[in-house]
GUROGU-134457 format. One record per residue: residue number from 1; x, y, z of N, C-alpha, C, O, CB in turn; chain. Coordinates in pm, 1 decimal. Atoms other than C-alpha are relative to their C-alpha. Glycine has a CB too. Layout:
# residues N
(NUM; (X; Y; Z); (X; Y; Z); (X; Y; Z); (X; Y; Z); (X; Y; Z); 'A')
...
END
This chain:
# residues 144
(1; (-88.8; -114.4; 0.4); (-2069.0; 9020.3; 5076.4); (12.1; 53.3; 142.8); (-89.9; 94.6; 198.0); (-51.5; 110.1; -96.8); 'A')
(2; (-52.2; -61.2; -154.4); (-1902.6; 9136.6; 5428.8); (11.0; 148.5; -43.7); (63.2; 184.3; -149.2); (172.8; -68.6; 70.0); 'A')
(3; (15.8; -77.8; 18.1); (-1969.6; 9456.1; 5471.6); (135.8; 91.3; 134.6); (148.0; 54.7; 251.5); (-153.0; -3.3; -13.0); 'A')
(4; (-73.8; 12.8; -84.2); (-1690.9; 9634.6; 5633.8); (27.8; 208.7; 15.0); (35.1; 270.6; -91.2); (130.3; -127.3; -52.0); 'A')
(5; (-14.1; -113.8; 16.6); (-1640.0; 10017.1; 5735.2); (141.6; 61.8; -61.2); (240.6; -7.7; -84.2); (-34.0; 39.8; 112.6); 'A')
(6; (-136.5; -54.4; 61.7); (-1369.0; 10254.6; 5593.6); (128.6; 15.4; 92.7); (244.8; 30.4; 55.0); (-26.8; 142.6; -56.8); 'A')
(7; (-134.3; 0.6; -81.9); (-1157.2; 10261.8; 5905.2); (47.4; -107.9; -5.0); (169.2; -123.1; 4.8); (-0.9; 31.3; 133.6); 'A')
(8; (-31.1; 125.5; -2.8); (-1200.0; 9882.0; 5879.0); (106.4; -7.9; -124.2); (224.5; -28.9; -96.4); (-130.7; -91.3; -7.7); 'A')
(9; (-92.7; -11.0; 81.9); (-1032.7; 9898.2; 5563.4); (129.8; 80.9; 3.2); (225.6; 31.5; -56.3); (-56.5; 26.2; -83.7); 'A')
(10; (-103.6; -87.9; -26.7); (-785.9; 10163.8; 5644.0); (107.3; -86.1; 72.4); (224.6; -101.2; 38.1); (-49.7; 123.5; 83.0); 'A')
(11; (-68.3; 76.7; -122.9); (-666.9; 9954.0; 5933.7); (90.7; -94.4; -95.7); (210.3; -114.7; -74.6); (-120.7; -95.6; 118.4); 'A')
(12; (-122.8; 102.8; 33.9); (-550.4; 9684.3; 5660.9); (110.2; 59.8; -109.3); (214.5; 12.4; -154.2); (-67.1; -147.2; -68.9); 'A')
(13; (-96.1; -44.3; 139.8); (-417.9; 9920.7; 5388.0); (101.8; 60.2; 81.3); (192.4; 97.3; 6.7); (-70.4; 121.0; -130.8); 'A')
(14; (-78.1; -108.0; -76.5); (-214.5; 10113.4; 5659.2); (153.9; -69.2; -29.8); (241.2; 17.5; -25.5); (-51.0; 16.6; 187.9); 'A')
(15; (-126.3; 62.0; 92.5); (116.2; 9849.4; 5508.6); (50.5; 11.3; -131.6); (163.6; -11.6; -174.4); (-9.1; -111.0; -8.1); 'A')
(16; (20.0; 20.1; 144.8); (26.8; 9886.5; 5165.3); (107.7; 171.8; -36.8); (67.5; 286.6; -18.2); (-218.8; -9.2; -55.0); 'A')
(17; (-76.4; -149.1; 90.3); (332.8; 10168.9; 4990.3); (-56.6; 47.6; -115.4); (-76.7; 168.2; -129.7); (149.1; -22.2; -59.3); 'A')
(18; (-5.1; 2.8; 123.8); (246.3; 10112.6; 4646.0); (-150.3; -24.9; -67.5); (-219.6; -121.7; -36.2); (101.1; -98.5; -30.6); 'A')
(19; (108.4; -13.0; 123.9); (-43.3; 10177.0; 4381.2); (-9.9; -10.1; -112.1); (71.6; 34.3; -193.0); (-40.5; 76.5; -17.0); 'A')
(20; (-28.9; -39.4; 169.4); (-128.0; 10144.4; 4072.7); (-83.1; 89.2; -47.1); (-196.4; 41.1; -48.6); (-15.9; -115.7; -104.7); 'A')
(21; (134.5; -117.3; 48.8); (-342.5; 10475.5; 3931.3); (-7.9; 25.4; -193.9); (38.5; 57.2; -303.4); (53.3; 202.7; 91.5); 'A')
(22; (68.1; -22.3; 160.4); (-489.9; 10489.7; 3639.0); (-66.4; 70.2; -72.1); (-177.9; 46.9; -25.5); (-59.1; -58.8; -32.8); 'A')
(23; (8.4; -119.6; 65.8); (-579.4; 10744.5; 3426.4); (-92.8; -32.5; -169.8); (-71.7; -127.9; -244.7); (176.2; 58.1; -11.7); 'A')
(24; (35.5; -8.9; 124.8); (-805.2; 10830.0; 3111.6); (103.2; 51.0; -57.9); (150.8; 154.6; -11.6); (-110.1; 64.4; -23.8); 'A')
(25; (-89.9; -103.1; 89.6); (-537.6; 10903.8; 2815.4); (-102.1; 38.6; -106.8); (-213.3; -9.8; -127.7); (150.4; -71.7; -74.8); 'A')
(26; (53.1; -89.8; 55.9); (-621.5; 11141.7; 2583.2); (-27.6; -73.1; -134.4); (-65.7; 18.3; -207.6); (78.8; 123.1; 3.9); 'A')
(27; (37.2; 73.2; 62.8); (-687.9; 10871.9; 2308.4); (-88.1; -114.1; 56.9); (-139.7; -192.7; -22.5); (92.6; -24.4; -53.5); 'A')
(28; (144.0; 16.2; 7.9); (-943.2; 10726.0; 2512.8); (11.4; -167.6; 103.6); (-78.3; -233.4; 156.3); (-70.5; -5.0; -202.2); 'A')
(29; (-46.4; 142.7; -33.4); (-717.3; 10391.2; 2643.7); (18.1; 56.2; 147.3); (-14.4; 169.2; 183.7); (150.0; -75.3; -90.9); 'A')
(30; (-5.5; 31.7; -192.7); (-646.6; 10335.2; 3047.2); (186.3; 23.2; 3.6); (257.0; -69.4; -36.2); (-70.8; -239.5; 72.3); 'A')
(31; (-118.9; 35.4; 0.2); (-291.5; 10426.1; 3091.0); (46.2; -25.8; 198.6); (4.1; 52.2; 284.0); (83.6; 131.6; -99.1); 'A')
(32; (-69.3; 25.5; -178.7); (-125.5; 10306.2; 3486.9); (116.1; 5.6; -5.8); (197.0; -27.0; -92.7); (-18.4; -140.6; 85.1); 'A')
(33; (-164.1; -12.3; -35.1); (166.7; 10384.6; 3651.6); (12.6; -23.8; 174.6); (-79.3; 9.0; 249.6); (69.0; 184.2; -51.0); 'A')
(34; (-29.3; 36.4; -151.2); (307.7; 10276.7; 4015.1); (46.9; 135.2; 55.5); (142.9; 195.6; 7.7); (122.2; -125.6; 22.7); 'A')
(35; (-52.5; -81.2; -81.1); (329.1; 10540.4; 4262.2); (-29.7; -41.0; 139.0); (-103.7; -132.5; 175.2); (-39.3; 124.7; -30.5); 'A')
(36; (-29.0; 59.3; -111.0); (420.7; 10549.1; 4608.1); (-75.4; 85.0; 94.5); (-73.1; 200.9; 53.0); (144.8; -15.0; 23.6); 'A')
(37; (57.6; -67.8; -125.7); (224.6; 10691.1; 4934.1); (68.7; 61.2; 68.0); (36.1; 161.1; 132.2); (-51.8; -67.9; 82.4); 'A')
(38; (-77.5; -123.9; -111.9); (509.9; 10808.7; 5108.2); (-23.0; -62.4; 141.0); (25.3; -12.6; 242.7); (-86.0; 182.7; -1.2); 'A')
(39; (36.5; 38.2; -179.1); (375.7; 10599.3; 5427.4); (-67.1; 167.0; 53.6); (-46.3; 238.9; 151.4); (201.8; -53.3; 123.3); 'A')
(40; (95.4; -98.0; 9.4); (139.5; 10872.5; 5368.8); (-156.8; -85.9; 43.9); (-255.5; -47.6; -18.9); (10.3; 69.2; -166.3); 'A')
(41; (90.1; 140.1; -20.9); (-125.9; 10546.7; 5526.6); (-102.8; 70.4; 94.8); (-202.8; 8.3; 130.8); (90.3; -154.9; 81.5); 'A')
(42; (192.8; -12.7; -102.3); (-402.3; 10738.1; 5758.3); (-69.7; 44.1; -90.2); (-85.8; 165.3; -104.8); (-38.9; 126.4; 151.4); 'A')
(43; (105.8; 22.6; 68.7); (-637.0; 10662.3; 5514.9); (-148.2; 22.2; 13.8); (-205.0; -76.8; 60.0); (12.9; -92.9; -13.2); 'A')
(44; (66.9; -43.8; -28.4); (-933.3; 10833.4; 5529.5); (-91.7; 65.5; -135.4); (-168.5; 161.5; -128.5); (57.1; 57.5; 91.5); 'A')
(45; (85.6; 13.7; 151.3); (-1083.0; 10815.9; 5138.2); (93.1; 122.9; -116.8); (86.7; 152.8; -236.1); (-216.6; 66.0; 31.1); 'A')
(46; (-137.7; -93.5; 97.1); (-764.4; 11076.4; 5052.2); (128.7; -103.2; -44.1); (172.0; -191.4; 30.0); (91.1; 146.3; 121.5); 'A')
(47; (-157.4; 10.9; 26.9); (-435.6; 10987.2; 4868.1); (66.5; 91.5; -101.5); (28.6; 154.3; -200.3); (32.6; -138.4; -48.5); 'A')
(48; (-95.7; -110.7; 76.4); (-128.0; 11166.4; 4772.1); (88.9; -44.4; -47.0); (149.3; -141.8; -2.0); (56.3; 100.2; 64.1); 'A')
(49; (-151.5; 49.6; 126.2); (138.3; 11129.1; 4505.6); (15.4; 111.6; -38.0); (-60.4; 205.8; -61.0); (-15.4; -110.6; -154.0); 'A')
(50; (-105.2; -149.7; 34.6); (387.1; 11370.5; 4426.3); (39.8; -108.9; -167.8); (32.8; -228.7; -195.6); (206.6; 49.1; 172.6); 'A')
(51; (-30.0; 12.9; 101.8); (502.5; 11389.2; 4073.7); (14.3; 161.0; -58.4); (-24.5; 252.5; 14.2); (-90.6; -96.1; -55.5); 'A')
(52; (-58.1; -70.8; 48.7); (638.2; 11652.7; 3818.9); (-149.9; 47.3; -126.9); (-230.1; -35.8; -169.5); (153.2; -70.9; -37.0); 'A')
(53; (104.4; -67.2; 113.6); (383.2; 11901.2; 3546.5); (24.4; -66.8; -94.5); (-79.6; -100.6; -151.2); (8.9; 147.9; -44.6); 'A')
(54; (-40.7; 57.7; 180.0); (555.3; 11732.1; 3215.9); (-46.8; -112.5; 13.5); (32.0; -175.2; -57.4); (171.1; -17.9; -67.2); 'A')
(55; (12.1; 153.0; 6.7); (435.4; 11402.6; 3256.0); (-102.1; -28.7; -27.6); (-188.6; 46.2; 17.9); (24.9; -73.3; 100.1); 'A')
(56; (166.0; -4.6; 9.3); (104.2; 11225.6; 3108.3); (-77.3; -9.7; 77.0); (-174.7; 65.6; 76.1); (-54.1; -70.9; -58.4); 'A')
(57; (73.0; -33.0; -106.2); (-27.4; 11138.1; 3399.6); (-48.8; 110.1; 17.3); (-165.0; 96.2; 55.3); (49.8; -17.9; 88.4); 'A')
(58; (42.1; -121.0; -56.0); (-81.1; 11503.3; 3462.2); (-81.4; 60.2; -83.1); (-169.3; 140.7; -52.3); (98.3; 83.2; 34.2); 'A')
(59; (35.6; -67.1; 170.1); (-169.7; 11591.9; 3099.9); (-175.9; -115.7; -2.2); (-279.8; -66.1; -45.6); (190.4; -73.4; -188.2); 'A')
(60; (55.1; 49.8; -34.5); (-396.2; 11290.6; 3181.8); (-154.5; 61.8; 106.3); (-274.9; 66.4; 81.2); (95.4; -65.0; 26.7); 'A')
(61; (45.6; 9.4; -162.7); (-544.9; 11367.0; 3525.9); (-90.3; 175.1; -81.9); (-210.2; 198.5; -67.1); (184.5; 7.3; 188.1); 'A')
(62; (53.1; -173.4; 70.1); (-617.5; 11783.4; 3316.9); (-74.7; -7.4; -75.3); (-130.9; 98.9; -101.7); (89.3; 95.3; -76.8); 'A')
(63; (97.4; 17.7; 96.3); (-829.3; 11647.6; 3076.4); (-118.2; -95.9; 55.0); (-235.5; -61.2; 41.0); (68.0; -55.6; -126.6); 'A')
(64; (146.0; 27.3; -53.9); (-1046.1; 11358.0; 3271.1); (37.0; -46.2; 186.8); (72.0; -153.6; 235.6); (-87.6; -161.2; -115.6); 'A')
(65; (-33.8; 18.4; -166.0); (-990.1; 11366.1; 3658.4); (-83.8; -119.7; 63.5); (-89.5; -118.9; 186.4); (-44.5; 147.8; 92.5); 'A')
(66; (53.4; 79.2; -42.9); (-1196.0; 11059.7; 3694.7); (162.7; -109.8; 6.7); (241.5; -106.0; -87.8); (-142.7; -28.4; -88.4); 'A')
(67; (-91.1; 69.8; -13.6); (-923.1; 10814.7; 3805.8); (8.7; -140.7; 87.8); (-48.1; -122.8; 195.5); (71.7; 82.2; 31.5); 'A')
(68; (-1.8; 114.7; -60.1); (-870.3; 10452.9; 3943.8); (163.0; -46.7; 69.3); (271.8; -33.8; 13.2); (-57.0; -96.3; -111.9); 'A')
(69; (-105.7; 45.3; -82.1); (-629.1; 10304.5; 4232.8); (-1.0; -152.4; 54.2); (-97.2; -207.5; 107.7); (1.9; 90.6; 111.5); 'A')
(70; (-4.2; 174.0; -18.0); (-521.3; 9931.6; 4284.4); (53.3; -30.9; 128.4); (139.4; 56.8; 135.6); (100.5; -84.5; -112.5); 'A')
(71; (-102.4; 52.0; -116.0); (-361.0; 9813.2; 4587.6); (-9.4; -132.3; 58.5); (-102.3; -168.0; 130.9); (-8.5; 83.1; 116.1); 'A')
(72; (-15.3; 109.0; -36.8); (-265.9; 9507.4; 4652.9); (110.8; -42.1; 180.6); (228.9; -14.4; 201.9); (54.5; -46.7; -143.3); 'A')
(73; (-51.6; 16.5; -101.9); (-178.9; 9395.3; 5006.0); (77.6; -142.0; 54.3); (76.6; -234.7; -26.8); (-91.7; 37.6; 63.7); 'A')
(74; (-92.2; 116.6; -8.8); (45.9; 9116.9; 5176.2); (-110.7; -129.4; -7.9); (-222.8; -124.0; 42.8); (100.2; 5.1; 153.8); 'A')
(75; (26.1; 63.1; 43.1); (-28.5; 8789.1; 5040.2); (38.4; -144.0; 22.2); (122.7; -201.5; -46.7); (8.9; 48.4; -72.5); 'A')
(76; (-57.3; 148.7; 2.1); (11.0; 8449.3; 5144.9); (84.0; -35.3; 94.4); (106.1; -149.8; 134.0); (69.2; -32.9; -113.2); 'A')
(77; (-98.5; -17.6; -71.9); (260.4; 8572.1; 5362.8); (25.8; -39.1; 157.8); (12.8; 57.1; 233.5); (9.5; 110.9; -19.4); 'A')
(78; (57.5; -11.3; -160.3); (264.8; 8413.2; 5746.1); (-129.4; -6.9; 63.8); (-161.6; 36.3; 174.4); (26.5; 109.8; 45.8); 'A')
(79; (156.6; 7.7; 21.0); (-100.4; 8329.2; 5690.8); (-56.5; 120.0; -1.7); (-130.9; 142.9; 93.6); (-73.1; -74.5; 101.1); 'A')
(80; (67.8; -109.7; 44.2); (-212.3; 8640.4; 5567.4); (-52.0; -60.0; -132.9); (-10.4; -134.3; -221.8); (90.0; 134.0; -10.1); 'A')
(81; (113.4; 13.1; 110.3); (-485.7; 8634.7; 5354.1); (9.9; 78.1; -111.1); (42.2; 187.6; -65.0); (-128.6; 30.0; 48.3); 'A')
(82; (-21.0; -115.4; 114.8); (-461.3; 8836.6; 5034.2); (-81.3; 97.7; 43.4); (-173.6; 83.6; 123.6); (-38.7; -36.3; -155.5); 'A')
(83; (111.0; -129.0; -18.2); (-608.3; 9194.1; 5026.1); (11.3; 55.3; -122.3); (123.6; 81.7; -165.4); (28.7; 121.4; 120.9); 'A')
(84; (-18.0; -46.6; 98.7); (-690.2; 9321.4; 4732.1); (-78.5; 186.2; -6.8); (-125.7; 199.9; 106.0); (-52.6; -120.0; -93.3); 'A')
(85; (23.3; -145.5; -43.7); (-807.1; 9724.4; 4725.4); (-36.9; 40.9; -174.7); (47.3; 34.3; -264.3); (165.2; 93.6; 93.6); 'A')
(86; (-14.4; -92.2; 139.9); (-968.7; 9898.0; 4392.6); (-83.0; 107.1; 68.2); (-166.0; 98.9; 158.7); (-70.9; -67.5; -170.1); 'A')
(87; (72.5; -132.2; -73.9); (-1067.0; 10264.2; 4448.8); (-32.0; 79.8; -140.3); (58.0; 88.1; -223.9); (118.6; 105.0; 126.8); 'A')
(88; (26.0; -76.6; 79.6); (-1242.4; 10474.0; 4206.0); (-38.9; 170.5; 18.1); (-150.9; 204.8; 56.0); (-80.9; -69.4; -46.6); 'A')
(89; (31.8; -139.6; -56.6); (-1233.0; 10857.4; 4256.5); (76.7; 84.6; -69.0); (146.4; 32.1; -155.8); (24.6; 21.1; 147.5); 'A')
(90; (38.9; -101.2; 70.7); (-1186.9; 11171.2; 4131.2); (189.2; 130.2; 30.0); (186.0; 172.4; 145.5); (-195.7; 58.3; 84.8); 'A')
(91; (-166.5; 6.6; 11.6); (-760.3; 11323.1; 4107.7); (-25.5; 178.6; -16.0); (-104.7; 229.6; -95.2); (95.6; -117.5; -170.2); 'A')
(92; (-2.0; -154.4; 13.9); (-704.5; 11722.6; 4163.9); (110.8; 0.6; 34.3); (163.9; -58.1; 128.6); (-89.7; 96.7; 73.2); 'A')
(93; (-178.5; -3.1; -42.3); (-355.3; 11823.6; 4131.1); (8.2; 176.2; 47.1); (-34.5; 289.3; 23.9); (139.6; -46.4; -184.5); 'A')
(94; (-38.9; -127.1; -75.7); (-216.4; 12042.5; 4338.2); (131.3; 38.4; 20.3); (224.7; -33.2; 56.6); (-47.1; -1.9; 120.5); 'A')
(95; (-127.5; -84.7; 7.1); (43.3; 12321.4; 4317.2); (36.4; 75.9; 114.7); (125.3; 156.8; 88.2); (-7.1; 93.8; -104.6); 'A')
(96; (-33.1; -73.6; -72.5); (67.4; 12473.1; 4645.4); (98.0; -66.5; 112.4); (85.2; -184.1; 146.7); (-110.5; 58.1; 35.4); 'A')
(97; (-166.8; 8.4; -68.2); (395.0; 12453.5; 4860.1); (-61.6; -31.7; 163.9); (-8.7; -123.2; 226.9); (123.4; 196.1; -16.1); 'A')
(98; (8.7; 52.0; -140.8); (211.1; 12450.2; 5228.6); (-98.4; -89.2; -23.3); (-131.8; -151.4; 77.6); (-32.1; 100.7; 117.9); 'A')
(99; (57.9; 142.3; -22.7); (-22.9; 12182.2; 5094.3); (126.2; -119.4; -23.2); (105.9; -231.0; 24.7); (-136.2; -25.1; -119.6); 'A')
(100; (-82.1; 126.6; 36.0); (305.2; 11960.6; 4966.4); (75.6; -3.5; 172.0); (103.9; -108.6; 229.5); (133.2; 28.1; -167.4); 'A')
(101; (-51.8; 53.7; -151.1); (450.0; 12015.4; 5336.3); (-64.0; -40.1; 108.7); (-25.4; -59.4; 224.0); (62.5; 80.3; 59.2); 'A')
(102; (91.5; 129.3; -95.7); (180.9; 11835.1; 5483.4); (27.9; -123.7; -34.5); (31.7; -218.6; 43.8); (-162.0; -3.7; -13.9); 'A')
(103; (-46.5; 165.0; 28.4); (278.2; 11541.7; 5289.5); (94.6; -24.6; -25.7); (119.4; -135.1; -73.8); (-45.3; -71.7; -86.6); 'A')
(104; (-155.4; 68.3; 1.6); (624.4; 11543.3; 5283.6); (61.8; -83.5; 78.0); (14.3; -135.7; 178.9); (86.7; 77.7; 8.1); 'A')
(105; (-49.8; 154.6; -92.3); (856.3; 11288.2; 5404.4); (167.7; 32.4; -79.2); (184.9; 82.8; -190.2); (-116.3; -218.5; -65.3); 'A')
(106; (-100.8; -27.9; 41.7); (1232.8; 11301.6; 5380.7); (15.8; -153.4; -127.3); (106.7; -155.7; -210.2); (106.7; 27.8; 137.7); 'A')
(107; (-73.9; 85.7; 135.8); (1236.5; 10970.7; 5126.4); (-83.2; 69.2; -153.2); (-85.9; -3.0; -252.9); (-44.3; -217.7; 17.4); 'A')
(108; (31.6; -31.9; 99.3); (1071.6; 11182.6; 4869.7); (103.1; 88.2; -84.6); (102.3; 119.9; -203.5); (-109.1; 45.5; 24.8); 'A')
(109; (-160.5; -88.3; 84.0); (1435.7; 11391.1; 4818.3); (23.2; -122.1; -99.5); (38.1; -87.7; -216.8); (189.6; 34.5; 132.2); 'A')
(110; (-21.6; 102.3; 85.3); (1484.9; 11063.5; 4653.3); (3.4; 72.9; -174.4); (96.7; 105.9; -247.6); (-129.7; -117.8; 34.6); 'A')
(111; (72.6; 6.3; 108.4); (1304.0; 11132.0; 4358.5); (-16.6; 197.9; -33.5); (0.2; 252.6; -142.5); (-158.4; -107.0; 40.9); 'A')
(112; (-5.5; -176.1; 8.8); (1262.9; 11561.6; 4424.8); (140.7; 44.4; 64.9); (125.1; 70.2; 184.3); (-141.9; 85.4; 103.1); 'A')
(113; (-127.7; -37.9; -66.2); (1639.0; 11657.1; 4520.4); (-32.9; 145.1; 33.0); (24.1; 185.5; 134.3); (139.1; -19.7; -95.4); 'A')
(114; (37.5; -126.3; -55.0); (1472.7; 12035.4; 4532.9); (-78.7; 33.1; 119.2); (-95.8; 142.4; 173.2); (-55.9; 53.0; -84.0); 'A')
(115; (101.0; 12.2; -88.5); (1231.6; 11895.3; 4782.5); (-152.1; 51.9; -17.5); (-229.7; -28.7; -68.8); (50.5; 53.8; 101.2); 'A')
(116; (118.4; -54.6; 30.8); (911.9; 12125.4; 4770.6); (67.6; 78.7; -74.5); (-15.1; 133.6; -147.2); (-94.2; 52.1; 98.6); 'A')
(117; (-27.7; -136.9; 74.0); (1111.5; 12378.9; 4597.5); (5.3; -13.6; -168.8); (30.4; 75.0; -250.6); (153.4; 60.2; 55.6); 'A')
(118; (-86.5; 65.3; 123.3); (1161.6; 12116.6; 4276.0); (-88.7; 87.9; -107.3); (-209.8; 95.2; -86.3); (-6.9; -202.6; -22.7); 'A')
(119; (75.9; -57.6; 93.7); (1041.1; 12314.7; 3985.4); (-158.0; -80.5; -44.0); (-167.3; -203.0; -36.3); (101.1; 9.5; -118.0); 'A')
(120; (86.8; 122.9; 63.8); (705.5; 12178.4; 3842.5); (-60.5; -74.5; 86.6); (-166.2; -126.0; 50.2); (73.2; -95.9; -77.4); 'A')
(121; (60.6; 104.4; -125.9); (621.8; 11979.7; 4158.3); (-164.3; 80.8; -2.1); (-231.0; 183.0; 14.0); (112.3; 18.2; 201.2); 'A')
(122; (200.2; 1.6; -20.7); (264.7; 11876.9; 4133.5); (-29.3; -133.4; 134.8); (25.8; -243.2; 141.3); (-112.8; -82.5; -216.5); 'A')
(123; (73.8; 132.1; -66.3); (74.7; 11660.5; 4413.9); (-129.9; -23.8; -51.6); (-219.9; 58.2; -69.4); (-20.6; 10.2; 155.6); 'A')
(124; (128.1; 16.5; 31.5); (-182.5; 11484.2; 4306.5); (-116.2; -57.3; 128.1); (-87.7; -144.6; 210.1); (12.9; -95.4; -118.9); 'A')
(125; (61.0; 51.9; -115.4); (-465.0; 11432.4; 4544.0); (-157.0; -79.3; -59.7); (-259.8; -36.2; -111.9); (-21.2; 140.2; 117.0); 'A')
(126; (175.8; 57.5; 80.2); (-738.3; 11134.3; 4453.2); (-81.2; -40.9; 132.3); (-46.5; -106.9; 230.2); (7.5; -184.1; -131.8); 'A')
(127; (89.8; 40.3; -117.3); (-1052.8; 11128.2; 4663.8); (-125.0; -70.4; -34.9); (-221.4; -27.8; -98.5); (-39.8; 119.0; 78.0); 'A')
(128; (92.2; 111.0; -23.4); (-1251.4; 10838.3; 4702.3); (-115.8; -28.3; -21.2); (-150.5; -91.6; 78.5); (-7.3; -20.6; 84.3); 'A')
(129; (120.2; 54.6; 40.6); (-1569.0; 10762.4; 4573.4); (-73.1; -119.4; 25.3); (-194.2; -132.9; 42.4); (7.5; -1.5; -97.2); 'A')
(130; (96.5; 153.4; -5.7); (-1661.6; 10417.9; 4604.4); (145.5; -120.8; -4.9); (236.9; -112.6; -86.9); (-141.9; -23.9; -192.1); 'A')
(131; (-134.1; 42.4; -4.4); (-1393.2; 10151.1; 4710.2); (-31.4; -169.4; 33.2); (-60.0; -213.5; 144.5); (97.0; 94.3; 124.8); 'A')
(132; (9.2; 163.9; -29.5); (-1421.4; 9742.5; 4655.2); (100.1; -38.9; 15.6); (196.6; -5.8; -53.3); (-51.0; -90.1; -89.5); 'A')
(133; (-86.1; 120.2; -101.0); (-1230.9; 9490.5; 4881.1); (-20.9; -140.5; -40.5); (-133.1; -190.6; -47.9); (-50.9; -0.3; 164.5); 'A')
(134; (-4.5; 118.6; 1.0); (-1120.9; 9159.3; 4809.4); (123.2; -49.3; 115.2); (245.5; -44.4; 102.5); (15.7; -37.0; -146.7); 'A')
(135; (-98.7; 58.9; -98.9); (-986.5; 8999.8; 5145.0); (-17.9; -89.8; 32.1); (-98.5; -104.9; 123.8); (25.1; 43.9; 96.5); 'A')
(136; (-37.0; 145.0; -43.8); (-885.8; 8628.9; 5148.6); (-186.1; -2.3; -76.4); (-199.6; 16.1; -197.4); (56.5; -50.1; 224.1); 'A')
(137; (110.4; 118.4; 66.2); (-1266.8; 8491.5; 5068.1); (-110.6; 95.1; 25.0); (-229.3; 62.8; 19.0); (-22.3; -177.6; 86.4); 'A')
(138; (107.6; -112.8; -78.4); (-1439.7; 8823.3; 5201.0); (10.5; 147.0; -136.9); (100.5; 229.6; -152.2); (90.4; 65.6; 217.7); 'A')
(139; (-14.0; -124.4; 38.0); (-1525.5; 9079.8; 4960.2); (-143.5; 99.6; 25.5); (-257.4; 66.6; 58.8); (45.0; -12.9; -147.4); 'A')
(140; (116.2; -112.6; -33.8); (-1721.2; 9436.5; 4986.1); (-7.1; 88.2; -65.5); (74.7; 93.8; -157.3); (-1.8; 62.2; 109.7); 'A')
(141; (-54.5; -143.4; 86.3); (-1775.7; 9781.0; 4849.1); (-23.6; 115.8; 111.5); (-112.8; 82.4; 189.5); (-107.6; 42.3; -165.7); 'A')
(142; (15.6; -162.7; -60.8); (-1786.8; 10123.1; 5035.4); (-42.3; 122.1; -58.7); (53.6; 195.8; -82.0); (112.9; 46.7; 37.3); 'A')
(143; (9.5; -112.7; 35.2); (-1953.8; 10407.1; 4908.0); (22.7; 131.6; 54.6); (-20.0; 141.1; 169.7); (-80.5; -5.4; -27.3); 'A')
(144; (-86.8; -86.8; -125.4); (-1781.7; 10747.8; 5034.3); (-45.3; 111.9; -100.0); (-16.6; 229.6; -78.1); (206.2; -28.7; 45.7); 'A')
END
C-alpha cells in the first residue's frame, strides 16, 4: 500500500467535476446521486454541492449525516492511469447566503437562475474522514 499525503491526492483530484454521494435513506438502503464541484477543486478534506431543501438527499443528509463520495478520475486516457477516489465523511447543510458566496461560480445560474437568492438553496458541505485511493496499481487510505 503507497502511502500518499492529502495534498498528494488533491493534486490528482484537482480535474475530477463530478461525484457520486451517497446517502443513508430513511428505509435504511444507500441512495446516490451525481453532483458537481463547481471546479470548486482546492481540496483540502472539504466539498461543496449546492442543491435545493425539497429533495431526499436533504431529507436524507437530516436524518443520518454520515455520507459517502466516489470520484472517479481520467482513465486510460493519454497514458493516464485510472484514479479512483472513495471518501467517507460526515454532510452539514448549509443555509447561509455569505457561506454560498464563497462557493459560487457563475455556471451554477445554470441550475439556480435566482443565484444565492434561489428560494430553498441549501449547500451541502461533506468533510472528510478517512479517504481510499485506487491509482493505476497504487492504492492507499488517509485518515483526516
Amino acid at each position: 500500500m503507497v502511502q500518499r499525503t492529502l495534498a498528494q491526492l488533491a493534486e490528482k483530484m484537482k480535474d475530477i467535476d463530478f461525484a457520486m454521494l451517497s446517502t443513508r435513506t430513511e428505509g435504511g438502503r444507500i441512495g446516490s446521486r451525481p453532483m458537481s464541484n463547481n471546479r470548486d477543486v482546492e481540496y483540502d478534506g472539504d466539498s461543496y454541492y449546492f442543491t435545493t431543501a425539497d429533495t431526499l438527499m436533504v431529507r436524507d443528509i437530516e436524518q443520518e449525516p454520515q455520507v459517502g463520495l466516489s470520484f472517479q478520475g481520467k482513465s486510460g486516457l493519454l497514458g493516464h492511469r485510472p484514479l479512483f477516489v472513495a471518501i467517507e465523511g460526515r454532510a452539514e447543510l448549509i443555509r447561509d447566503k455569505g457561506q454560498f458566496e464563497r462557493h459560487w461560480n457563475s455556471d451554477l445560474d445554470r441550475w439556480f437562475d435566482q443565484g444565492i437568492d434561489t428560494p430553498d438553496l441549501v449547500m451541502i458541505k461533506v468533510h472528510a474522514e478517512r479517504a481510499h485511493y485506487w491509482d493505476g496499481q497504487e492504492e492507499g487510505e488517509i485518515g483526516l
